[in-house]
N, C-alpha and C positions, 0 to 999 in steps of 0.2 A: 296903570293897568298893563297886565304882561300878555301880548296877543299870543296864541299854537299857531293859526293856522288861517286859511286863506282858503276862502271855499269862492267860485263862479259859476255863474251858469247864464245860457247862452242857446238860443238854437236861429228861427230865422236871421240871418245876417251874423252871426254870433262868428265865422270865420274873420271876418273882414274886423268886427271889433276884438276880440280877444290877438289877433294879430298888432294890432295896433296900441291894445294896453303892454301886449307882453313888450314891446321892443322897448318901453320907456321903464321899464324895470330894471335897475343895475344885476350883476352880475354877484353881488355879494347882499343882494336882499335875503334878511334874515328867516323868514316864515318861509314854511312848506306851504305852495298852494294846487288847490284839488280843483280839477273842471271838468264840469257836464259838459259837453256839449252834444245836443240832439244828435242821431244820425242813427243810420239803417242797421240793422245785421249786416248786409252786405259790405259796409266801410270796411276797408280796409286801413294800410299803416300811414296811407295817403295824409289822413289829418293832421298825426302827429308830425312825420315829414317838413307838411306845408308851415304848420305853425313852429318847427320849431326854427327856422330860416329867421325868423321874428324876433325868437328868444336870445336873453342871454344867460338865461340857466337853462340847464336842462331840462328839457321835457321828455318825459317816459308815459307807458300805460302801464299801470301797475298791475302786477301777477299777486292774487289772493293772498292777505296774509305779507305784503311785504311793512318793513317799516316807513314809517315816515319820517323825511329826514328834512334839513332847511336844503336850500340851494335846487331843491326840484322842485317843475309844475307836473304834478300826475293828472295826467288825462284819462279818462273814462276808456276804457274802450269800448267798442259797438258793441252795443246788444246787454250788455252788465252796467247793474247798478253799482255806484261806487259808494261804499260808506267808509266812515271816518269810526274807528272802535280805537278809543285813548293812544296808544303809540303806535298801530297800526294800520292798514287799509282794508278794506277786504270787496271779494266782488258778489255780486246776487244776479242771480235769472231770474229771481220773482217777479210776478207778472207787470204789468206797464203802470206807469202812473200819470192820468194825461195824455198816455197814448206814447209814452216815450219810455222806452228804456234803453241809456242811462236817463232817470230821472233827475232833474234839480232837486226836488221835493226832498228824495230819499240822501240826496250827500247833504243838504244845508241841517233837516233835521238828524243824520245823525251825527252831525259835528258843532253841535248845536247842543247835544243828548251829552256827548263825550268832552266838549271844551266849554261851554256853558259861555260866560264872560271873555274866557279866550278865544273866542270864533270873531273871525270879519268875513260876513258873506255878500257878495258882490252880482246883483239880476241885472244882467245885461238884454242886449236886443233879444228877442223872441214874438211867437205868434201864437203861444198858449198861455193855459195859466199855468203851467208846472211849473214850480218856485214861487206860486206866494203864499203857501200853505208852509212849507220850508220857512219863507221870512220870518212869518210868523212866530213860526217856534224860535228861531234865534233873537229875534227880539225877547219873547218870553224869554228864556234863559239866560240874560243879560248879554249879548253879543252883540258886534255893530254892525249895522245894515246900511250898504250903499245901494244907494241904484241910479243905474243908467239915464239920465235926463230923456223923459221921450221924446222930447224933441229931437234928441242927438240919436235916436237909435232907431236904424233899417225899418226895424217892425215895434215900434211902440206895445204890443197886445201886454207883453211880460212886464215890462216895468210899470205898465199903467195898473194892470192887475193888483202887482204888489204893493202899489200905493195905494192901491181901492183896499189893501186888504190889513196892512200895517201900517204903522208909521215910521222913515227913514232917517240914520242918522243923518246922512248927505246924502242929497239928490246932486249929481255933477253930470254934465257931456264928460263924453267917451273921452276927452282929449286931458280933461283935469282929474279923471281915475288912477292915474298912475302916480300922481303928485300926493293926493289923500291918503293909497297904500305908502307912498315913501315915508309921509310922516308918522304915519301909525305905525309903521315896522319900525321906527326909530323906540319906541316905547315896547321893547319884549324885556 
C-alpha cells in the first residue's frame, strides 16, 4: 500500500504530545503530515514556534491553496479549518465543528475524501469528540487509523471517543507512535 499523507489531531494536552511524536520523526520522513491542533482565534505563531524546536522537518502554517509537499508538518493555523483537496491544502472559516475551528473532523475527512487508502490519520490526546466522526470516514475509505492509547494520553475524552466510534488499526502510547509512522512511511 502506497501511503500521501499524514493527517493528526490533538487539542487538550495535544502540545506536550505532538511535541514529543514530532522529535522521533527523522528528518527525511517521506509523507507530508497535516495537524489540527485546537486553539483560539487569538493564537498566535507561538504554536508553530513551540512545536517546531521539537521537529526535524519543517513545520509551516499553510497559506490557502499551497501545495503539499513530503519533508513538511502543516499546522492548522488559529481560527481555519484545514482541508486536504488531492495535491493541495486549502483553509475554511466555516463555522466550528465541536466547538473548534480548526476542526479534526474536517482535515481527517477531507483527506480521507482526497487519499482514500492513502491517508494514516492519527487522534491524539483531547477533551471532545472532534475527530471521531473524521476516523470514521477514513476507516470507511480504506485508510489506517491509529490512536492514541488513553491510558498514554493527558485527556483520554478523543481517543476513547474514537474507539466508541470506529475501530483502530493500532491503538499505541504516545511513546511507540512515531515507531508505527516510521514503518508505514517505509511502504510509499
Amino acid at each position: 500500500m502506497a501511503y500521501k499523507i499524514v493527517v493528526m489531531g490533538a487539542s487538550l494536552g495535544g502540545v506536550s504530545a505532538l511535541g514529543t511524536l514530532f522529535e522521533e520523526l527523522p528528518s527525511d520522513f517521506p509523507l507530508p503530515i497535516a495537524v489540527v491542533h485546537h486553539r483560539g482565534a487569538a493564537s498566535g505563531p507561538q504554536l508553530r514556534s513551540l512545536l517546531q524546536k521539537h521537529a526535524r522537518l519543517r513545520l509551516r502554517e499553510p497559506l490557502d491553496k499551497d501545495p503539499i509537499e513530503p519533508g513538511f508538518i502543516y499546522l492548522a493555523p488559529a481560527d481555519y479549518h484545514l482541508l486536504v483537496e488531492d495535491d493541495h491544502l486549502s483553509l475554511s472559516t466555516e463555522g466550528r465543528v465541536s466547538y473548534a475551528r480548526p476542526s479534526i473532523d474536517v482535515l481527517f475527512e477531507s483527506a480521507a475524501y482526497s487519499y482514500a487508502e492513502g491517508t494514516i490519520a492519527i487522534a491524539l490526546t483531547g477533551a471532545n469528540r472532534d475527530g471521531a466522526r473524521g476516523a470514521a470516514v477514513v476507516k470507511e475509505q480504506g485508510g489506517y487509523l491509529i490512536v492514541q492509547d488513553p491510558k498514554s494520553a493527558e485527556c483520554p475524552v478523543l481517543p476513547k471517543t474514537v474507539l466508541d466510534t470506529t475501530s483502530a488499526d493500532r491503538i499505541a502510547p504516545l511513546r511507540e507512535i512515531a515507531a508505527v509512522l516510521r514503518q508505514l512511511g517505509d511502504v510509499v
